[in-house]
Backbone as CSV, one residue per row, in Angstrom:
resi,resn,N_x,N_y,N_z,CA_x,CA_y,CA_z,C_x,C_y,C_z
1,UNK,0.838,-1.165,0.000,0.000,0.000,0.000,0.885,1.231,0.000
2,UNK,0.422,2.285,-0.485,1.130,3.891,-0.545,1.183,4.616,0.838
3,UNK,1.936,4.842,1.261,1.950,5.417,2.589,2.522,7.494,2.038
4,UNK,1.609,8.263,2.982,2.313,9.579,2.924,1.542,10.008,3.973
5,UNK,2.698,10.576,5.070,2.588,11.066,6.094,2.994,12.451,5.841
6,UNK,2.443,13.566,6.341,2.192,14.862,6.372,1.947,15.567,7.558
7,UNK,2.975,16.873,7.877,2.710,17.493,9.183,2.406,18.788,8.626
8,UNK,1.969,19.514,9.210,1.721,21.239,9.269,3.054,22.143,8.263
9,UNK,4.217,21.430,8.501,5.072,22.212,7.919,5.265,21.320,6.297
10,UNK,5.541,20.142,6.536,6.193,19.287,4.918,5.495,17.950,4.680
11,UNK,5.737,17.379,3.750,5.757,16.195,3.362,6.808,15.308,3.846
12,UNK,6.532,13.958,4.818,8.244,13.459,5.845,8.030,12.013,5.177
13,UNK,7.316,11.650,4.526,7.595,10.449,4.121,5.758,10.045,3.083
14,UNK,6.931,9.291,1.626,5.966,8.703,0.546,6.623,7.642,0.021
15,UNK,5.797,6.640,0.131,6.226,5.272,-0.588,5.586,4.291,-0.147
16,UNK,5.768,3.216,-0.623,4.937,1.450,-0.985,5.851,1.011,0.577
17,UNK,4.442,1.022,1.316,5.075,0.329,2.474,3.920,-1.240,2.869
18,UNK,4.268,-2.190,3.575,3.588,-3.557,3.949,2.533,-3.204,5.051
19,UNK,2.833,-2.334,6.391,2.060,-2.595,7.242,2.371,-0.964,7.777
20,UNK,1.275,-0.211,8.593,1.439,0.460,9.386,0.759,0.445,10.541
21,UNK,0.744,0.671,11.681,0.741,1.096,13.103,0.482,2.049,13.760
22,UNK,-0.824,2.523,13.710,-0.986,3.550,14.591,-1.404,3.606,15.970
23,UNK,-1.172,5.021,16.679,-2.030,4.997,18.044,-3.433,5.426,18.019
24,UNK,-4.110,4.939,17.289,-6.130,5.376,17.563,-6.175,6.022,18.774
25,UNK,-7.143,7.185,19.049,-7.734,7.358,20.500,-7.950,5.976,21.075
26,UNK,-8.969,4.958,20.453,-9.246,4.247,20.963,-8.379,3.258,21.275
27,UNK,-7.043,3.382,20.886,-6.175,2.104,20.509,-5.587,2.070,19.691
28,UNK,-4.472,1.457,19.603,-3.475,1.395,18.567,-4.225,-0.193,17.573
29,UNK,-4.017,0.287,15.949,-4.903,-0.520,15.393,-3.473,-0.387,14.386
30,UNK,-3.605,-1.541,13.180,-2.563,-1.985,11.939,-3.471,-2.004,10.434
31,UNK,-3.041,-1.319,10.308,-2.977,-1.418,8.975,-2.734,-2.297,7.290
32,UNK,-2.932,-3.194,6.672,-2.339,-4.071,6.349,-2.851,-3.583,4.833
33,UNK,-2.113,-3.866,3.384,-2.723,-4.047,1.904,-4.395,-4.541,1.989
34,UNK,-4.977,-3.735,1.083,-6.344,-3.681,0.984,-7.030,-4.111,2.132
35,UNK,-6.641,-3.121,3.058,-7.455,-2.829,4.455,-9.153,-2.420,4.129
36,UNK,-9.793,-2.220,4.685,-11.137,-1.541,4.472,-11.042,0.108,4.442
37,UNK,-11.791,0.402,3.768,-11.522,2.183,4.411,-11.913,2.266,5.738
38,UNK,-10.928,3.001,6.045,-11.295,3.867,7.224,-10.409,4.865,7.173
39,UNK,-11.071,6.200,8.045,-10.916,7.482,8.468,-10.941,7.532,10.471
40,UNK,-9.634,7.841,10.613,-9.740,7.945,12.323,-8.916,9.112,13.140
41,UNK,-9.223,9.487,14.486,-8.471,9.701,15.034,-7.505,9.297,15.717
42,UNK,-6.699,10.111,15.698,-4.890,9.516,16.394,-4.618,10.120,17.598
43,UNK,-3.858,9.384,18.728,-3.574,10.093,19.742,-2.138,10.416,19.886
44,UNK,-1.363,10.428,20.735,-0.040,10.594,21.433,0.804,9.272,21.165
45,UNK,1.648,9.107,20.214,1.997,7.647,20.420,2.986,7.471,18.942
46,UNK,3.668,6.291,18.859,4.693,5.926,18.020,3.513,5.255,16.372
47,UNK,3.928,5.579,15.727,3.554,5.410,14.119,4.547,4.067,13.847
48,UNK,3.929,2.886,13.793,4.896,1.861,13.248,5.370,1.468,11.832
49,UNK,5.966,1.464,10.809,5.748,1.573,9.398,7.126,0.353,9.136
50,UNK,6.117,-0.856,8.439,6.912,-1.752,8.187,6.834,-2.006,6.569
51,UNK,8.009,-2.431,5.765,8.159,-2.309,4.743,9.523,-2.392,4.042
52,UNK,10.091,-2.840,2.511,10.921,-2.557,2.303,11.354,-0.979,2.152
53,UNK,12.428,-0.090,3.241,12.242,1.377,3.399,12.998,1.701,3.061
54,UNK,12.956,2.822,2.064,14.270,3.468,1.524,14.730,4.683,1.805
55,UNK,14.954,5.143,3.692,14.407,6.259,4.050,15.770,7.446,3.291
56,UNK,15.675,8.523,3.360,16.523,9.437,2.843,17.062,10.126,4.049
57,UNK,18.379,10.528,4.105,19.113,11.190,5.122,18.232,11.884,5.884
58,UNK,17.104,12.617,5.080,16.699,13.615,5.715,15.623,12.909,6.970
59,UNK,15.065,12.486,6.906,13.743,10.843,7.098,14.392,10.282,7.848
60,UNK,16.154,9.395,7.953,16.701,9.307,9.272,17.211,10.125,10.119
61,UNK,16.662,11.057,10.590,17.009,11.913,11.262,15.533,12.454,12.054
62,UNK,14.438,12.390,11.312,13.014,11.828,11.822,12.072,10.556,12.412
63,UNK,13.367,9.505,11.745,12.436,8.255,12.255,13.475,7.308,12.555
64,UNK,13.185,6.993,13.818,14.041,5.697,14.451,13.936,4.366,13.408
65,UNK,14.666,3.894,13.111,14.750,2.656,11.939,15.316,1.728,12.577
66,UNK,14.698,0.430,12.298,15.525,-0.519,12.282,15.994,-1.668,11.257
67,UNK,17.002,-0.881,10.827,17.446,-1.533,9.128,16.542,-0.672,8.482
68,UNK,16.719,-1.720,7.162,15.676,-1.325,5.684,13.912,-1.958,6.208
69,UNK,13.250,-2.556,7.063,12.592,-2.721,7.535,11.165,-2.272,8.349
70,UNK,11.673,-1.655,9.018,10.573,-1.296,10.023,11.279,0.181,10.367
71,UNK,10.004,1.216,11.105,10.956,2.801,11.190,9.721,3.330,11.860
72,UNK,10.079,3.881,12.887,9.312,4.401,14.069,9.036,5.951,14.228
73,UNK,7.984,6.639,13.998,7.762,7.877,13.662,6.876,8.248,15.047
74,UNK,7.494,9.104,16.164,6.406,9.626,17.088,5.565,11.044,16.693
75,UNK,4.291,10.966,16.889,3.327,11.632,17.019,2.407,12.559,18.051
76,UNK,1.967,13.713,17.877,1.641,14.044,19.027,-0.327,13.696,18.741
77,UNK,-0.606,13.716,17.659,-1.882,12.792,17.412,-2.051,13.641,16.177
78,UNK,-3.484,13.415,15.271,-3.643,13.314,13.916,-4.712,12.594,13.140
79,UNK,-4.485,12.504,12.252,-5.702,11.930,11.507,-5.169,10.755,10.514
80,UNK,-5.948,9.994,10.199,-5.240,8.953,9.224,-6.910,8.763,8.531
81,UNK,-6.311,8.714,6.882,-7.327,7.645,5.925,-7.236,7.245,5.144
82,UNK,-7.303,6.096,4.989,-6.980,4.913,3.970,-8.371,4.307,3.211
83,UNK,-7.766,4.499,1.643,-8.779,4.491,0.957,-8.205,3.733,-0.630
84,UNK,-8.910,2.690,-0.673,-8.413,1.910,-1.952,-6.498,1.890,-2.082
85,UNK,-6.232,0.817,-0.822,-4.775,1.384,-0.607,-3.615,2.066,-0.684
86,UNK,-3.739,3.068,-0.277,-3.930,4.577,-0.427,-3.987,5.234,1.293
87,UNK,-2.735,5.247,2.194,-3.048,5.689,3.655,-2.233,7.145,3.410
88,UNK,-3.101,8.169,4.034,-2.530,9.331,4.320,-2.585,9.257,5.366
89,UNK,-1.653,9.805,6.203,-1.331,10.262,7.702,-1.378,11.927,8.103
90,UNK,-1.813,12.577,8.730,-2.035,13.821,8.816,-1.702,13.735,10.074
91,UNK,0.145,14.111,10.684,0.482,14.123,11.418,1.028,15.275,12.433
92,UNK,0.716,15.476,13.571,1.007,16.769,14.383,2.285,16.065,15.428
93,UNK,3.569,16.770,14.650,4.594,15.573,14.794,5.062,16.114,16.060
């Protein structure tokens, strides 16, 4: 699925990622290829984003990584919606 996460100031990350991880108000919920739509709120909490990742200098220096793999983006909460796989993140980083 297409992942692009977005804060108030830039664009911090776009590309074909496997799984993501968020913190829901209600709970932290995953994301997976042709998920259902949904539209939610986000709370206080780590953004999990697993995938082959090709982050750019600038992107490690924003997101804890481990390897080409998996890469950990904290949040102060936000919006997420995923639609015909297709997740935007609307993040208040």
């Amino acid at each position: 699925m297409y992942l692009e996460i977005v804060s108030p100031e830039a664009t911090l990350f776009q590309g074909e990622v496997d799984s993501v991880t968020v913190p829901g108000t209600d709970g932290s919920f995953q994301m997976l290829n042709n998920h259902a739509p949904i539209v939610a709120t986000l709370g206080k909490g780590p953004v999990l984003i697993e995938g082959d990742l090709q982050l750019t200098e600038q992107q490690q220096s924003l997101f804890q990584s481990e390897g080409n793999s998996k890469a950990l983006f904290e949040i102060q909460g936000g919006t997420v919606e995923l639609q015909q796989n297709k997740l935007i993140l609307l993040a208040d980083a």
